[in-house]
DOROLO-672098 format. One record per residue (C-alpha): residue number from 0; x, y, z; residue in one letter. Coordinates in nm, 4 decimals, always signed. Last residue first. Layout:
{num: NUM&x: X&y: Y&z: Z&residuo: a}
...
***
This chain:
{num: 271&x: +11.4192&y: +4.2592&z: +9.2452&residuo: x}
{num: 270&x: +11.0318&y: +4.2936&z: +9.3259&residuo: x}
{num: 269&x: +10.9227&y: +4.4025&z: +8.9069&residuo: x}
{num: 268&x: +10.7425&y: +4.7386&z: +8.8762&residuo: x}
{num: 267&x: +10.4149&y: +4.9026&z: +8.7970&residuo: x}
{num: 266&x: +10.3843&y: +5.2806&z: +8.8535&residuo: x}
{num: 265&x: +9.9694&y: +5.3837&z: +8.8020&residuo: x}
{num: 264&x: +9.9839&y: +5.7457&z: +8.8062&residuo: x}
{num: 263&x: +9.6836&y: +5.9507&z: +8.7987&residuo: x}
{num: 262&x: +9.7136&y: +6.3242&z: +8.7368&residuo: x}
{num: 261&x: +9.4259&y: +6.5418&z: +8.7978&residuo: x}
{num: 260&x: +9.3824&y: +6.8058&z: +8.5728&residuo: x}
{num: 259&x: +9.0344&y: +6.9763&z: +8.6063&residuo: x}
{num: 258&x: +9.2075&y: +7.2198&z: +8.8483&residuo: x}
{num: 257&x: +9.1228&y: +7.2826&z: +9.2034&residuo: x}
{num: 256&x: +9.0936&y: +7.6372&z: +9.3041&residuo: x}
{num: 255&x: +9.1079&y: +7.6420&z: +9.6987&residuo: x}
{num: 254&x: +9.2926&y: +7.9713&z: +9.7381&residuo: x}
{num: 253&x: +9.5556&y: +8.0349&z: +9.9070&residuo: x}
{num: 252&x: +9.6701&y: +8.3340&z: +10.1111&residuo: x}
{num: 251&x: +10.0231&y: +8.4099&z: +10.2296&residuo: x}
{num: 250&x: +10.1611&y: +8.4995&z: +9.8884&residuo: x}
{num: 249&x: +9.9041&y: +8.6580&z: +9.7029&residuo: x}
{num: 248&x: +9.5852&y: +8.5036&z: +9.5762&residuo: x}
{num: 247&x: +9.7959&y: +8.1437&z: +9.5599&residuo: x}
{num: 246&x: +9.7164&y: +7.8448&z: +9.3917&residuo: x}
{num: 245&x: +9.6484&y: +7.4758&z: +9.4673&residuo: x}
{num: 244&x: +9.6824&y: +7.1921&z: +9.2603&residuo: x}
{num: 243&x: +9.5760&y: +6.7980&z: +9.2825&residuo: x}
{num: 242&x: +9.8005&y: +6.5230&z: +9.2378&residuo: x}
{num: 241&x: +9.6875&y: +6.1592&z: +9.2018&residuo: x}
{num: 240&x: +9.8942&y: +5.8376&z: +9.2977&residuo: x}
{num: 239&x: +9.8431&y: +5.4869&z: +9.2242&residuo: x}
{num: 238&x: +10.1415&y: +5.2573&z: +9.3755&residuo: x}
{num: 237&x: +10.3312&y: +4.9520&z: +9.2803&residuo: x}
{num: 236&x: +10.2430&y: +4.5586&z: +9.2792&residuo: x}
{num: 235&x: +10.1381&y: +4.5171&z: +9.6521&residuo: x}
{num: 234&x: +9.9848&y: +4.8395&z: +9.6612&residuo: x}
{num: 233&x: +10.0880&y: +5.1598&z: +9.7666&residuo: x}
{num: 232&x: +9.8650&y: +5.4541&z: +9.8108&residuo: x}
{num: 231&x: +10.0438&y: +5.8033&z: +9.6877&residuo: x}
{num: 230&x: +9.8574&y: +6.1253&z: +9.7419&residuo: x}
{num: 229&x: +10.0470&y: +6.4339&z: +9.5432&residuo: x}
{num: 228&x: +9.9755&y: +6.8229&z: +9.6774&residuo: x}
{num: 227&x: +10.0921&y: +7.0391&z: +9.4743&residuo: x}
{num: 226&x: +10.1333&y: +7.4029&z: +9.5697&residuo: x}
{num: 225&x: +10.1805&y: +7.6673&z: +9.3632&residuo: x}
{num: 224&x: +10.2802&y: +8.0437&z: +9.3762&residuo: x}
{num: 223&x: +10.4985&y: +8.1206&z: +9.6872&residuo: x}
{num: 222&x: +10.6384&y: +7.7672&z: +9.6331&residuo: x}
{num: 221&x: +10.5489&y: +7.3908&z: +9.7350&residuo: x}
{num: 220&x: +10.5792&y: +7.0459&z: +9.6514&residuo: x}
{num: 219&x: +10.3550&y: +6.8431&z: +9.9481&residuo: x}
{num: 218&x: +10.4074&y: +6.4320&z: +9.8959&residuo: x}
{num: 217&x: +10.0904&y: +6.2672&z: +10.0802&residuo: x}
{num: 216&x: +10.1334&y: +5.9019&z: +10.1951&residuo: x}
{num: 215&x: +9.8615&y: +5.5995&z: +10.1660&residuo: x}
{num: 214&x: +9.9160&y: +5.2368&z: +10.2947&residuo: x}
{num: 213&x: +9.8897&y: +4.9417&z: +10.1624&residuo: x}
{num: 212&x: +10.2728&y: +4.7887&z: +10.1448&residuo: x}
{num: 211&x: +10.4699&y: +5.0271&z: +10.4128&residuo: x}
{num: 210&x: +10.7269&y: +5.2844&z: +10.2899&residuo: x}
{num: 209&x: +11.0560&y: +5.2546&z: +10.5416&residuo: x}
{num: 208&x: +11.2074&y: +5.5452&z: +10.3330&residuo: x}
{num: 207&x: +11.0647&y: +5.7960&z: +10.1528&residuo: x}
{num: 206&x: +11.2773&y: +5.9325&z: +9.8444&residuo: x}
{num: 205&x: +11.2318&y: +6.2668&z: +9.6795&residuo: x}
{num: 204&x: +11.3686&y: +6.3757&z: +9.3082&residuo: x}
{num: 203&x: +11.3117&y: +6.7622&z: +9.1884&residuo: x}
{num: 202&x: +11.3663&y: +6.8922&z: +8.8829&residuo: x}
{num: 201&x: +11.4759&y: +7.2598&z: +8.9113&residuo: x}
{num: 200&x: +11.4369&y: +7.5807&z: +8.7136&residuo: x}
{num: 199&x: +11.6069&y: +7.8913&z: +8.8270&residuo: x}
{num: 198&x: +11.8285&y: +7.9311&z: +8.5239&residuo: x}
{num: 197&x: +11.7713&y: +7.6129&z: +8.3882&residuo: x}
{num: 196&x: +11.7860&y: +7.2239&z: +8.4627&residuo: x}
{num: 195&x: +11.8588&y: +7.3277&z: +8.8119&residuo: x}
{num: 194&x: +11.8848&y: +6.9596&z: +9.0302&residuo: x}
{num: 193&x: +11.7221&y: +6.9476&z: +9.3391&residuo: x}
{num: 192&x: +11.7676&y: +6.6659&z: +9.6002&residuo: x}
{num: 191&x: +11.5494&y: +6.5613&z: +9.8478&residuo: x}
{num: 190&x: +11.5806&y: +6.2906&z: +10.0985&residuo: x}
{num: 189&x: +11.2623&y: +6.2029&z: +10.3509&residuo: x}
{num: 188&x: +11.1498&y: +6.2100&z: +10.7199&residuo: x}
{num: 187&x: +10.8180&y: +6.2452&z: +10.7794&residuo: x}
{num: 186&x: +10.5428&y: +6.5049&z: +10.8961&residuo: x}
{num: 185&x: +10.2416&y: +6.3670&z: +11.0286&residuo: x}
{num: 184&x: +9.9168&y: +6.4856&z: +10.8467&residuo: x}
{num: 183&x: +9.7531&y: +6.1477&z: +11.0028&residuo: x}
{num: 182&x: +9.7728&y: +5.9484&z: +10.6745&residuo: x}
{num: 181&x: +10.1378&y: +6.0269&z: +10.6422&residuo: x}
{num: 180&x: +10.3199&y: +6.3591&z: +10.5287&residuo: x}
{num: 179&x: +10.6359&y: +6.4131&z: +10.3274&residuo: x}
{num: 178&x: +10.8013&y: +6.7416&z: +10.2900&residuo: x}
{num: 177&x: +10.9030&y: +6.9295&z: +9.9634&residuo: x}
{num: 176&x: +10.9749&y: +7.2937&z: +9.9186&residuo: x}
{num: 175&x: +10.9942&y: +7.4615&z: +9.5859&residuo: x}
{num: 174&x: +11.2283&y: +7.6273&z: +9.3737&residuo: x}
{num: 173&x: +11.0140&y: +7.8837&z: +9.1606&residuo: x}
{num: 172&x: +11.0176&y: +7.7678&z: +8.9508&residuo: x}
{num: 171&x: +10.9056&y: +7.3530&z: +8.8840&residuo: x}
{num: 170&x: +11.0059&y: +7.0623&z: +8.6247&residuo: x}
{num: 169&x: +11.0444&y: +6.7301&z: +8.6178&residuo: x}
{num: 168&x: +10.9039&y: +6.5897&z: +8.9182&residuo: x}
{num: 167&x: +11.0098&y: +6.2934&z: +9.0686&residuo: x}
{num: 166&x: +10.8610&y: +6.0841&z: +9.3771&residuo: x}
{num: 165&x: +10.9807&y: +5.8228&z: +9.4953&residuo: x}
{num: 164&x: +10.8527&y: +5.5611&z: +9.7607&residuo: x}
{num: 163&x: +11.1376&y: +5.3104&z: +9.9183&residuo: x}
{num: 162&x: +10.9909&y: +4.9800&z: +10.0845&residuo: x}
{num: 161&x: +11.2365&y: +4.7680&z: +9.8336&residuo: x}
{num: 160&x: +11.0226&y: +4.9065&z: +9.5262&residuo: x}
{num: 159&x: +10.7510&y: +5.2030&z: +9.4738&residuo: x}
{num: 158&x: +10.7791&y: +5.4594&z: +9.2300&residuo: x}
{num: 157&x: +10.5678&y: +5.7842&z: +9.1701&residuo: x}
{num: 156&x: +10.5990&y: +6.0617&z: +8.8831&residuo: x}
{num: 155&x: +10.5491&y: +6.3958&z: +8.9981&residuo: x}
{num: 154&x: +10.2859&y: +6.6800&z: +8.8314&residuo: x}
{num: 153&x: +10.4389&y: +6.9501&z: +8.7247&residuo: x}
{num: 152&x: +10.4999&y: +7.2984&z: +8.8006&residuo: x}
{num: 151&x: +10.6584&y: +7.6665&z: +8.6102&residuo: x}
{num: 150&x: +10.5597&y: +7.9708&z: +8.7155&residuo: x}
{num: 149&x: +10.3592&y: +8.2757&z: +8.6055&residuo: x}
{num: 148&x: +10.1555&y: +8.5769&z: +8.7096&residuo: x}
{num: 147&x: +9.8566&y: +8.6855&z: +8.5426&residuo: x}
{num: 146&x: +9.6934&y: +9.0403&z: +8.7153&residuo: x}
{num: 145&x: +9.3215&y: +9.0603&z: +8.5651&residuo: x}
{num: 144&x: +9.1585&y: +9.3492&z: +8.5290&residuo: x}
{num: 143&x: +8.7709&y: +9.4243&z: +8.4741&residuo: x}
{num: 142&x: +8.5910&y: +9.6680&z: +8.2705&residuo: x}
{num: 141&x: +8.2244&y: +9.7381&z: +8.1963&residuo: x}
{num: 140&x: +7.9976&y: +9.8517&z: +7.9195&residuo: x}
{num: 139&x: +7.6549&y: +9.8778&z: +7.8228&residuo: x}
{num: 138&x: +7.3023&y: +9.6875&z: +7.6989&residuo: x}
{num: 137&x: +7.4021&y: +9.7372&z: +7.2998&residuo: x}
{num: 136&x: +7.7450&y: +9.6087&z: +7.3742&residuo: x}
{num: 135&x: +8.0760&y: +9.6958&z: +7.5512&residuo: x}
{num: 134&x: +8.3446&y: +9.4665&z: +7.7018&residuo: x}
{num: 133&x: +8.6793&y: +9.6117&z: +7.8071&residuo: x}
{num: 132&x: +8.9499&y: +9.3520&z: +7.9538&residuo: x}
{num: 131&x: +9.2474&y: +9.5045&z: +8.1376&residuo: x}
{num: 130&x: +9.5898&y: +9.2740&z: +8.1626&residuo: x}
{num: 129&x: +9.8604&y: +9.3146&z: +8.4783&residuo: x}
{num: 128&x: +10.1661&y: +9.1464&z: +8.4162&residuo: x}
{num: 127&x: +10.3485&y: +8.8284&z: +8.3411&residuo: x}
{num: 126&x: +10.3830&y: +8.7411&z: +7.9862&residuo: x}
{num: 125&x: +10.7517&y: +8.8029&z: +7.9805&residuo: x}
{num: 124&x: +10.7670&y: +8.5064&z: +8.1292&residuo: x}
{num: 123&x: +10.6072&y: +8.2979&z: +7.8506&residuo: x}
{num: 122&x: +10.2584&y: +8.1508&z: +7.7719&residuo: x}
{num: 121&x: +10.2488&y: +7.9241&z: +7.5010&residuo: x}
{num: 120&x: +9.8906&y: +8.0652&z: +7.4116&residuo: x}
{num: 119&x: +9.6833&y: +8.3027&z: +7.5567&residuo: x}
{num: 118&x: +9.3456&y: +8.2444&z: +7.5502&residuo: x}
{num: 117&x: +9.1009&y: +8.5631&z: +7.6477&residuo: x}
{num: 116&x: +8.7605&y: +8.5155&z: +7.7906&residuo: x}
{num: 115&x: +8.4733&y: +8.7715&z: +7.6808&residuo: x}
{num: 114&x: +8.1712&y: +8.5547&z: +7.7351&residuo: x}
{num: 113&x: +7.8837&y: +8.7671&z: +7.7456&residuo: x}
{num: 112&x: +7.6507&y: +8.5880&z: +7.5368&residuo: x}
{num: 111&x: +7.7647&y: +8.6810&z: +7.1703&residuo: x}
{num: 110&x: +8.1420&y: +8.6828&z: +7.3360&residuo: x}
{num: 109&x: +8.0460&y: +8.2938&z: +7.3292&residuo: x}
{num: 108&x: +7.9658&y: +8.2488&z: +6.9671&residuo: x}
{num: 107&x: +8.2936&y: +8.4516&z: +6.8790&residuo: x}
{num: 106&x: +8.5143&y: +8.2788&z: +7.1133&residuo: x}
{num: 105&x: +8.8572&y: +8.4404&z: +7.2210&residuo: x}
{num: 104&x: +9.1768&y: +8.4832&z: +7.0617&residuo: x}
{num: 103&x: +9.5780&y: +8.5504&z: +7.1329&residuo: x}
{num: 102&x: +9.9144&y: +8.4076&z: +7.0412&residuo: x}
{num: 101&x: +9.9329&y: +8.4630&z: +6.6687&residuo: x}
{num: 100&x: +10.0773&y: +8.8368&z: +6.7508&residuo: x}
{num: 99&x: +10.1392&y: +8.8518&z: +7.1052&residuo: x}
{num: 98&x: +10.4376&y: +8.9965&z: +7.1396&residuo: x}
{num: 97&x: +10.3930&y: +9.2440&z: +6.8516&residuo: x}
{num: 96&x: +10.1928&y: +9.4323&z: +7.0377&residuo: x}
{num: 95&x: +9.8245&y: +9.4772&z: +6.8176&residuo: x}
{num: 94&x: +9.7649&y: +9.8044&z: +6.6413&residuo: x}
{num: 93&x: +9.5637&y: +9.7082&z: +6.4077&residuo: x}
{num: 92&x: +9.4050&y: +9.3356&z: +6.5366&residuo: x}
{num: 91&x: +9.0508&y: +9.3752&z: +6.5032&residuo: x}
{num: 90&x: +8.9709&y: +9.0452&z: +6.4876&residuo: x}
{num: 89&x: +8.5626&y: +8.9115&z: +6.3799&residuo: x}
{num: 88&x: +8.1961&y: +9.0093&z: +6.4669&residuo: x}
{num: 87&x: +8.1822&y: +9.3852&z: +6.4410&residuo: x}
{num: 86&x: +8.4569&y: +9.4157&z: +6.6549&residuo: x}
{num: 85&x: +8.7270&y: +9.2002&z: +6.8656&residuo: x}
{num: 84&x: +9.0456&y: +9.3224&z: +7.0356&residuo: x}
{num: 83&x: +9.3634&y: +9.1636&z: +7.1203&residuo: x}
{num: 82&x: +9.6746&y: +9.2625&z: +7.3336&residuo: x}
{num: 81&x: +9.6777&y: +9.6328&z: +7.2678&residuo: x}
{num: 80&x: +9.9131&y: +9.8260&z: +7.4702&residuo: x}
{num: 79&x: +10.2346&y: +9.7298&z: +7.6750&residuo: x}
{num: 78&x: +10.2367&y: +9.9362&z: +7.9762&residuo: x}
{num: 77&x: +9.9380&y: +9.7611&z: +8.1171&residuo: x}
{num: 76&x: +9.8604&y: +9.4550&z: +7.9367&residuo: x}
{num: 75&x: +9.5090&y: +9.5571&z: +7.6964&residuo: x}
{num: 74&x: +9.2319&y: +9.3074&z: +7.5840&residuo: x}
{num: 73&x: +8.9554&y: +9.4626&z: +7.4085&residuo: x}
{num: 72&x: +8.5820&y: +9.2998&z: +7.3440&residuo: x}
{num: 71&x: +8.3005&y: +9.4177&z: +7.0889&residuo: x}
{num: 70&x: +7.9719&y: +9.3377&z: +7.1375&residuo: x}
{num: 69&x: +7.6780&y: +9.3697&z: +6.8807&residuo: x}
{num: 68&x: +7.3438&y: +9.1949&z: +7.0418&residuo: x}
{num: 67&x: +7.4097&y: +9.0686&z: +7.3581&residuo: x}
{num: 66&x: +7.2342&y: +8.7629&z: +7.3879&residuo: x}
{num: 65&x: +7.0803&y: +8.6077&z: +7.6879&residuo: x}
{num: 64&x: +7.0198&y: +8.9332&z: +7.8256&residuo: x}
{num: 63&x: +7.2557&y: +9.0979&z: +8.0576&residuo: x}
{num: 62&x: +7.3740&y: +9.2520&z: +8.4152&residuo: x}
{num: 61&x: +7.2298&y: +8.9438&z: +8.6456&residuo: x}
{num: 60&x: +7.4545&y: +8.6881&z: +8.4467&residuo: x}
{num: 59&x: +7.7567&y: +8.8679&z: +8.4924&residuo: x}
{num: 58&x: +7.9845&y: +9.0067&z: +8.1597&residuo: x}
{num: 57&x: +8.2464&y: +8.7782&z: +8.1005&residuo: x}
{num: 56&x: +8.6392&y: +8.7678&z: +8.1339&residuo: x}
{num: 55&x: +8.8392&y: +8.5188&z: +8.2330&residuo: x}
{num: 54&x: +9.2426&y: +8.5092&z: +8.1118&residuo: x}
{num: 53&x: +9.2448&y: +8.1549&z: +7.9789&residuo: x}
{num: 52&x: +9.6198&y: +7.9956&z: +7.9338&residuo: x}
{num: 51&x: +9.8170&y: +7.7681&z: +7.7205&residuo: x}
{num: 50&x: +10.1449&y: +7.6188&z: +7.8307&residuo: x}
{num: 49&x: +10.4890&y: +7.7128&z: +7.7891&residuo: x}
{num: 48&x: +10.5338&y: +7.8524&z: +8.0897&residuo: x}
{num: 47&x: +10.2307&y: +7.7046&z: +8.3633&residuo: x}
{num: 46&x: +10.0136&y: +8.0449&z: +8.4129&residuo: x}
{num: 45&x: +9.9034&y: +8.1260&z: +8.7824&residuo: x}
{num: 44&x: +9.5525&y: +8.3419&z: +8.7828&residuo: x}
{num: 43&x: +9.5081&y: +8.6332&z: +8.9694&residuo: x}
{num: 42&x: +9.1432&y: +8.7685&z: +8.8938&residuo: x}
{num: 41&x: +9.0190&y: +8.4110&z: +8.8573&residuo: x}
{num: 40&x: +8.6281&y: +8.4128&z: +8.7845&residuo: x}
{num: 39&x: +8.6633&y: +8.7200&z: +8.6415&residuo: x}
{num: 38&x: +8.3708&y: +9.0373&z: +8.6060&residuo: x}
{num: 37&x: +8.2177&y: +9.2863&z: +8.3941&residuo: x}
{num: 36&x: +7.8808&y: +9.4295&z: +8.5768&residuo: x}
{num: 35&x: +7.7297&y: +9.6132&z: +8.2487&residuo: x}
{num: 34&x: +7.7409&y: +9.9837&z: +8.2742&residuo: x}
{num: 33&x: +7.5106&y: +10.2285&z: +8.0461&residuo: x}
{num: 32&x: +7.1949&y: +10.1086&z: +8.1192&residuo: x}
{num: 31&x: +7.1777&y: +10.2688&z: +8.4688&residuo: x}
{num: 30&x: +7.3071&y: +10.5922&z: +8.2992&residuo: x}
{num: 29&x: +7.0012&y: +10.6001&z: +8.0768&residuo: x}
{num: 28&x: +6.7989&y: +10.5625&z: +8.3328&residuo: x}
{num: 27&x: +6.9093&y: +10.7964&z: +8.5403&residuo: x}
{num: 26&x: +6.9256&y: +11.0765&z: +8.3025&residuo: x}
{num: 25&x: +6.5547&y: +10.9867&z: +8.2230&residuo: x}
{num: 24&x: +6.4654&y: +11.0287&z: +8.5722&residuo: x}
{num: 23&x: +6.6761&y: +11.3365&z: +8.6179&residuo: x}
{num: 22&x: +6.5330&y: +11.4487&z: +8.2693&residuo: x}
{num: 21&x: +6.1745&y: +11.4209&z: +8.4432&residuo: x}
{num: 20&x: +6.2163&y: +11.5711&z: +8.7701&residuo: x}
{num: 19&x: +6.3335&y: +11.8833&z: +8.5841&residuo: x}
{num: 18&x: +6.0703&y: +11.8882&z: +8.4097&residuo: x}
{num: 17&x: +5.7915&y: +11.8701&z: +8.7136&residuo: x}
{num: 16&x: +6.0321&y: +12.1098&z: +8.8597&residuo: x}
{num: 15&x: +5.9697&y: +12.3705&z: +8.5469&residuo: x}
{num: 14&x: +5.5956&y: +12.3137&z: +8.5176&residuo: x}
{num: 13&x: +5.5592&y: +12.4056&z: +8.8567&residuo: x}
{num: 12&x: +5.7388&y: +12.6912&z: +8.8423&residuo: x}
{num: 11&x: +5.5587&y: +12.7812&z: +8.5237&residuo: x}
{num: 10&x: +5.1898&y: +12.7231&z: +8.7167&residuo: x}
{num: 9&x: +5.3335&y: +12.9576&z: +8.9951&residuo: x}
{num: 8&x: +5.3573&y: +13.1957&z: +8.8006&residuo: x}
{num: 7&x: +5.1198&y: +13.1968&z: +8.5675&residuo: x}
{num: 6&x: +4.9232&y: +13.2154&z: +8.9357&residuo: x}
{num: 5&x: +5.0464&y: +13.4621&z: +9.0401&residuo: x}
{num: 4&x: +5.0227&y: +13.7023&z: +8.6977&residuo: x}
{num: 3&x: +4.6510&y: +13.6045&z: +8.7242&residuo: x}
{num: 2&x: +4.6096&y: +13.7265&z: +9.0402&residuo: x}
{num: 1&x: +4.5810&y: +13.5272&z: +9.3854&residuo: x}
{num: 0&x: +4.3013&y: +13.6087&z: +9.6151&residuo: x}
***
């Protein structure tokens, strides 16, 4: 039969795993609620110089409530510093690089529900780099980063007369490759000439020959960056063209991210 002393005993050992348990639990817990899933819908996005850009940032769906209480945001570029950050409900900008002073800003109302996106304005080359986006709130914190990379591309301008298609496009870097395809993903013969408007920056003008009335033809501008791809259906009076853009993950992989700009051209000319 146990004694007294044993069983003290044992009861504090008892007592002691039964605690232990506990703050493990509570540890756990606590730690669970301390990360939020931060995430991008475009981790490598391809920014147009000159033109605005959205870095994406937002806390997932599955991670949050429908409101996030007090959030504050921070945008960083690696080896630069502070890009933008947000607190108690309005700019925190001590400290900010000087490079991006009037450029940046997100969305108060959405940051409120996880929506941490940051919009760059008149992006330029110096631009490029890797950015880290911090969000933290009353439910946790996460980070994601986001590597921006930039080039320059435009959407060409179609003409059709005498059986010759053109294309021009104003502006693209890097240079670009051009080929011609039909309806069957033929390959055809064309002239292309590049002219560099700036340091690296060439228009580009592309002529089809033998162009038949009714009949659609697919004009492929392409770099290690961008690709746009340009359908062209002639008509008896002209041709109506649309271009849709493609961008790259890294070099040799693309992804299918079509934009919301789709460029309709309706080129009307006179038969000499």
């Amino acid at each position: 039969m146990a004694t007294i002393g044993q069983i003290i005993f044992f009861i504090m050992v008892t007592l002691n795993v039964l605690l232990a348990a506990f703050i493990i639990l509570i540890l756990s817990l606590a730690f669970s609620r301390s990360t939020s899933k931060v995430t991008s819908s475009n981790t490598k996005p391809v920014a147009n110089l000159g033109e605005d850009q959205i870095l994406s940032c937002y806390v997932s769906a599955e991670s949050r409530p429908n409101r996030l209480g007090e959030v504050s945001v921070s945008w960083e570029k690696t080896n630069l510093g502070t890009v933008y950050r947000y607190e108690n409900g309005a700019p925190a900008l001590d400290g900010q690089a000087a490079e991006f002073k009037g450029r940046t800003g997100v969305i108060p109302d959405a940051v409120a529900t996880g929506n941490a996106s940051l919009l760059l304005r008149s992006v330029r080359s110096s631009d490029e780099g890797e950015y880290t986006c911090t969000v933290r709130s009353s439910v946790g914190q996460g980070t994601v980063s986001v590597q921006l990379r930039t080039a320059v591309f435009s959407a060409p301008t179609l003409k059709f007369s005498n059986s010759i298609l053109t294309s021009e496009a104003s502006s693209w870097f890097p240079k670009p490759d051009v080929k011609w395809l039909n309806q069957t993903g033929s390959e055809l013969s064309a002239n292309t000439s590049f002219t560099e408007r700036s340091p690296g920056v060439y228009s580009i003008l592309s002529t089809l020959q033998s162009a038949k009335v009714s009949e659609t033809y697919s004009c492929r501008i392409e770099n290690n960056l961008v690709v746009a791809v340009t359908e062209a259906t002639t008509t008896g009076t002209g041709v109506l063209g649309r271009t849709f853009f493609t961008f790259s993950v890294a070099s040799t992989q693309l992804v299918s991210f079509y934009l919301n700009i789709i460029t309709s051209v309706i080129c009307m000319f006179n038969a000499v």
